[in-house]
Each structure stands twice: as structure tokens, then as C-alpha cells.
C-alpha positions, 0 to 999 in steps of 0.5 A: 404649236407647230412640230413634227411628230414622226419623221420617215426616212429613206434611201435619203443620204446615209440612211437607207431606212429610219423612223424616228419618233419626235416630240415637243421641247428639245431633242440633241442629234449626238454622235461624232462627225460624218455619222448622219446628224446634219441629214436629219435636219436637212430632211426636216427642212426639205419636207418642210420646205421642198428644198435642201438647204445644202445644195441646190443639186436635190439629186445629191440627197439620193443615197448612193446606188438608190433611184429615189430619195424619200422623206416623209413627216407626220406633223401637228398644225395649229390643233391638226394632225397633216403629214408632208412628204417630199420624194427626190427622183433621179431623171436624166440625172438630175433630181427631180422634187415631188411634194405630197400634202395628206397623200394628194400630190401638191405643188410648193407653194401649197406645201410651205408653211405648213410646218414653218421652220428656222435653219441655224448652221454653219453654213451661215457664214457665207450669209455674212463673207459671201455676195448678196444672193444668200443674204436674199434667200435668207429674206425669201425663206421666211417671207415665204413661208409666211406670206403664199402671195409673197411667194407667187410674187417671187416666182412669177418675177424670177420668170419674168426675169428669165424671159426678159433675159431672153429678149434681151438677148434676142433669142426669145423667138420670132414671135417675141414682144419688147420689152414693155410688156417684161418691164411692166410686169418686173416693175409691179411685181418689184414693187410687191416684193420690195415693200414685203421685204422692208416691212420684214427686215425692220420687224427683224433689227429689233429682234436681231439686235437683242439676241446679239446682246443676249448671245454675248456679242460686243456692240450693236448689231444693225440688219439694214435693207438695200433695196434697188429701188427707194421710195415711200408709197408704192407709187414713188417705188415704181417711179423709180423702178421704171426710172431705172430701167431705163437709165440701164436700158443700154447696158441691159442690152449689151451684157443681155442681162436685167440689171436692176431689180429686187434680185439684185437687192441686199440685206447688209449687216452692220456692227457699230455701224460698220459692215460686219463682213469687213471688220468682225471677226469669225466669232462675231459673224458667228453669234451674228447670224445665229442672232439673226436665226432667232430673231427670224423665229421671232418674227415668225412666231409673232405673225403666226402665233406659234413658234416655227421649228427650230433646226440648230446645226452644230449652233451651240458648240461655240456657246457657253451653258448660259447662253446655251440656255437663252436659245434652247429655251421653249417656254414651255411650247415649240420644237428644237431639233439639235446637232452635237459632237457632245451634249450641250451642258445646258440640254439636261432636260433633252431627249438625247438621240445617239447616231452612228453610220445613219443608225439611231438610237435613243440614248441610255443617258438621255435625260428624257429616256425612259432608261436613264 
């Protein structure tokens, strides 16, 4: 089992200090709007993850007044107790991320999937009306914290990326190469992470496409990759990839930009075999990408032979007691951490945890409290 067992805060968005104590099975951030519920989960997310799901300013994390965020998490892994920290630093006024693992400082890389988690928030929205990069990320996410060498792969080619740019653009120094050597390196990696995310994606349709049913959802939800580069083996998708680039090479060089390429890939979500961004409604992007949330955690739980963390960011308040339910439902193991304006009718078995102005407190109603 994966899960989080104590959760230190400080000086991290609203709250200037908390301690909360967690378990396993279900717990329900309650309280109005505005009162810190989402800052929880955020800072579950970035010590698991070293990164915010809600902005890309890390900076933006520390409270007000304060030179440093702080975040750590006392954790149980497969049988083992570790404890995960990640600090936010303000330098030349931007955020600079530090990681711990077991107190030694430690890189990203080392640090994800240590505590493997799975976001749902209303932030998913944009997955579905907004352009490919976030539809990317959501493949990334998980990829990485399944796969060390699918990471590396990733960030080795984002480099690559950046310094092909450069000589593009003729500003990589008087000592730069041409291009062959940037091609050679964007191709092999290319091709790793194209081939991670086709696997990854068909292990999702299944998956995905059953939660939508059991959510409610009318139709077929189909997840579909659109790859930049086609073909079976890895030898044919680098024939393609190379084929490519140069079919591109004049344009590359007037825009000064690398136009082919896994960062310019998709994921494409279809209802009844029509784009979903162009015909579905709110509701039905909604119960898409919740859908797809969980259809990530099953995935994830099948390579790793427990269920990650599930993270529900105001996820259920559009769903009936039913299908409430459907997704709390632990089986028995697994930890889900919820946010709420009003407790879920399907959470009569939840720790209940009232929040106020970055304060916590358990509540005397909670149906796991030992006052209630």
C-alpha cells in the first residue's frame, strides 16, 4: 500500500504551520470556498511530485510575507516507512524546488514515484477545451512516475529541444555543431518516448471507457494517441521521424523553432467517435476526465501492485450518492484525500476534517471521529 501517513505544513500558502495526521481509507477536506481544502492536496502533490499542480510559478506556494514554503510527508511504501520533503525558496524572486528523501537531498527524478498519486480537479477541464500540452502532461505525469527511465528519457529531450532551438536560431555559440548531432539525439529519444506513450494510452482506452459508463456518461468514451511519428517497430518510427525533419528542415529554419516531434503530440478524446472538445457538453467533459483519472489509477495500480493515492479536488459534488460511491470505494486498501463544500452522502465511513481560514480540525460529526 501506498499512502501518506503524517503531512507537515509550513508557511505554504494559507497555512503558516499544520500537522495533520492521516490514514488509510477516506478522508473529506469540508469547509466553504477559500478556506485552504485545495492547498492541502496541492501540497500532497508536490512532495510527491516536486511539482504544483496549479501553476508553474512554484513561488506562488509561498505564504505571503514568508521567504520559503516547506512541505514534508511521513509515508508508507510497499511495507516501508520513508518521509519525502520538498521546500520552495524565494531567489531573485522566483521559486526555487529542493527535494529531500529520508533527510539526504535529492534530485526529482530519484523522489517520483515514491508515493505514486492521481490528481482529480477542476482544473481538468482545460485537458479537454484547451491545446495539447496539458492533454501531454497528463501522459507524462503518470509515465513518470511509473517508468525513472521514462522520465530521464523525457528530460533529456526537452534539453535537446532547447538546444536544437538554439542553433536553429543561430545563437548557440561559435563553437556550436549542425543539426545532425540535435537530430540524431531528438529522434532516439523520440522514439522511446513515443513507443511509452502508445503502450500507455491503449492500457488507458479500456479502463477509461468503463468508468465513463459507470460514472453515468451516455456514449463511448474513446482515449486515442496522435502521435507525431507512425509506425510499427521502433526502426520504422525512426524512419519517420527522420523523414520529418527534413520535410521540415526549411521551416524549422525560418520560424527558429523544432516542429516535429513527441512535444508536439496529443492525446484526443472522443465520444461516439466524435471529438469531445467539439460536441460534448461541460458535464460530459467533466465525467470524462474524472473517468480518465481513474482509469489512471488503474493502470497505475496494476504495474505497481498497489493503488496510488487519489487526490479528488472538489471531484464528486456533480455526482449522485451512487456514483459517489463507485469512486470512494477502496476496497478495502488505498488512500483518498477529498475536498468538499459539504460531506459527500456517499462518505458515511470517512474521517471528516473541517477547515477554516488554514486551520484543521477534526470534525465532531465525522463518522470515523472518535467523538462522534
Amino acid at each position: 500500500m501506498f499512502r501518506i501517513r503524517r503531512l507537515w505544513l509550513r508557511t505554504f500558502r494559507n497555512y503558516a504551520l499544520a500537522d495533520l495526521a492521516l490514514a488509510e481509507g477516506v478522508t473529506v477536506f469540508v469547509g466553504p470556498n477559500g478556506q485552504g481544502k485545495s492547498n492541502l492536496l496541492e501540497a500532497a502533490y508536490m512532495v510527491s511530485t516536486g511539482r504544483s499542480h496549479r501553476t508553474g510559478q512554484e513561488a506562488e506556494v509561498i505564504q505571503r510575507g514568508a521567504t520559503a514554503a516547506r512541505v514534508r510527508a511521513a509515508i508508507a511504501r510497499r511495507g516501508r516507512e520513508e518521509e519525502l520533503e520538498v521546500t520552495v525558496a524565494l531567489e531573485d524572486g522566483r521559486g526555487s524546488v529542493r527535494m529531500r528523501l529520508n533527510g539526504a537531498p535529492s534530485a526529482r527524478g530519484a523522489v517520483l514515484g515514491r508515493l505514486p498519486v492521481v490528481l482529480a480537479a477542476p482544473w481538468d477541464l482545460e485537458l479537454v477545451r484547451g491545446g495539447g500540452a496539458g492533454r501531454r502532461r497528463l501522459m507524462d505525469a503518470a509515465l513518470a512516475q511509473l517508468s525513472p527511465a521514462y522520465f530521464f528519457a523525457l528530460h533529456r529531450y526537452h534539453r535537446v529541444v532547447i538546444q536544437r532551438n538554439a542553433v536553429l536560431r543561430g545563437r548557440a555559440g561559435p563553437r556550436a555543431t549542425g543539426l545532425e548531432p540535435w537530430d540524431a539525439q531528438l529522434v532516439a529519444l523520440g522514439v522511446r518516448i513515443t513507443a511509452h506513450r502508445a503502450a500507455y494510452v491503449e492500457r488507458l482506452r479500456g479502463p477509461a471507457a468503463d468508468w465513463f459508463g459507470r460514472l453515468g456518461g451516455a456514449g463511448t468514451l474513446e482515449a486515442r494517441y496522435r502521435p507525431s511519428w507512425t509506425g510499427q517497430g521502433d526502426e520504422t518510427l525512426a524512419a519517420a521521424g527522420r523523414a520529418q525533419l527534413a520535410q521540415r528542415r526549411a521551416d524549422e529554419l525560418r520560424r527558429g523553432l523544432t516542429l516535429v516531434g513527441p512535444h508536439r503530440d496529443d492525446l484526443e478524446l472522443l465520444l461516439d467517435g466524435v471529438p469531445l472538445r467539439a460536441t460534448g457538453s461541460q458535464g460530459q467533459w467533466r465525467t470524462a476526465m474524472l473517468a480518465m483519472r481513474l482509469a489512471e489509477r488503474d493502470v497505475m495500480a496494476a504495474d505497481l501492485g498497489a493503488r496510488p493515492v487519489l487526490l479528488l479536488d472538489d471531484a464528486l459534488a456533480e455526482l449522485d450518492p451512487e456514483r459517489q460511491r463507485r469512486v470512494l470505494d477502496v476496497d478495502g486498501e488505498g488512500q483518498v484525500l477529498a475536498t468538499a463544500t459539504a460531506l459527500p452522502e456517499a462518505a458515511t465511513s470517512a474521517r471528516v476534517i473541517a477547515v477554516r481560514a488554514g486551520t484543521l480540525e477534526e470534525a465532531a460529526w465525522s463518522p470515523r471521529s472518535a467523538t462522534s
